[in-house]
C-alpha positions in Angstrom: 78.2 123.1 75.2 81.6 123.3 77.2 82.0 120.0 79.3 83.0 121.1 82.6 82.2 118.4 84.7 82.2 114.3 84.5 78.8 112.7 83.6 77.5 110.2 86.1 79.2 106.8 85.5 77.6 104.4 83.1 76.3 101.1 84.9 77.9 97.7 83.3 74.9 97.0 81.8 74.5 100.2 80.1 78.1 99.8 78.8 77.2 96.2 77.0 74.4 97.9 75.8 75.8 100.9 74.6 78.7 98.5 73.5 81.1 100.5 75.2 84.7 99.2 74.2 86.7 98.6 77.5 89.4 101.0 76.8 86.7 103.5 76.5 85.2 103.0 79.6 86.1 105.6 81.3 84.5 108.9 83.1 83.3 110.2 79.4 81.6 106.8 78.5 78.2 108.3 78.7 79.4 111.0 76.1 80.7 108.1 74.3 77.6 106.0 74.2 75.4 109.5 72.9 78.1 109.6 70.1 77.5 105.8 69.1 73.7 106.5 69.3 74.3 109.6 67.0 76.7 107.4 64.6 73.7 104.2 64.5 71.2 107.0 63.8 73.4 108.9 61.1 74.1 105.8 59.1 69.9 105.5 58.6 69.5 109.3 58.4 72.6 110.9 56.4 70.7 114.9 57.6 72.0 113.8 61.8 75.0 115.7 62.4 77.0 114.3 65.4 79.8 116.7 65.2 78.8 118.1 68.5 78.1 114.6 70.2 81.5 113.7 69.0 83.1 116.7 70.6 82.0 117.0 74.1 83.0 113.1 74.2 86.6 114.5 72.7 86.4 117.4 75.5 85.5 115.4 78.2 88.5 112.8 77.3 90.8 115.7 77.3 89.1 117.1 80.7 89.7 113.8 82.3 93.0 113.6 80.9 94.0 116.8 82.6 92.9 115.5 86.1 94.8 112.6 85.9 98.1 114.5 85.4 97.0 116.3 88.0 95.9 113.3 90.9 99.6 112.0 89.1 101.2 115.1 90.0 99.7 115.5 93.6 100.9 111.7 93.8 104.5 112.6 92.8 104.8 115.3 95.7 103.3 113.7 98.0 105.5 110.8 97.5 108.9 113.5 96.9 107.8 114.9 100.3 107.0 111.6 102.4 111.0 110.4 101.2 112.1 114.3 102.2 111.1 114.2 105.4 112.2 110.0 105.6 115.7 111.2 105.1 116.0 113.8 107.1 114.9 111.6 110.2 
């Protein structure tokens, strides 16, 4: 599965009971919280693979980084032409 768009955002409640760290909530924490579920249910079953709950977490982190260099970008120009047009006044 390629993740090509954001999950819906995980509710507070669902992040404490996921136990979402902070710094991992994010867009992805839903992909997050599958890959904890997968992890709690591999340690009691060794046979659960979570190799491709890990990896759409790791691909949607790398998705969402990619739009934030982007909305930074945007920002940047936006900015650079708004202090253009300033000085030319």
């Amino acid at each position: 599965m390629s993740v090509t768009q954001f999950p819906p955002l995980l509710s507070e409640n669902d992040c404490q009971k996921y136990k979402v760290p902070l710094k991992w909530r994010d867009r992805c924490a839903a992909y997050f919280a599958l890959y904890q579920t997968c992890l709690i249910r591999q340690s009691a079953n060794s046979s659960v693979n979570c190799k491709h709950d890990k990896h759409s977490w790791e691909e949607c982190e790398n998705l969402d980084l990619i739009r934030r260099k982007q909305e930074l970008k945007e920002a940047k120009d936006k900015r650079r032409e708004e202090l253009a047009s300033a000085s030319s006044s």
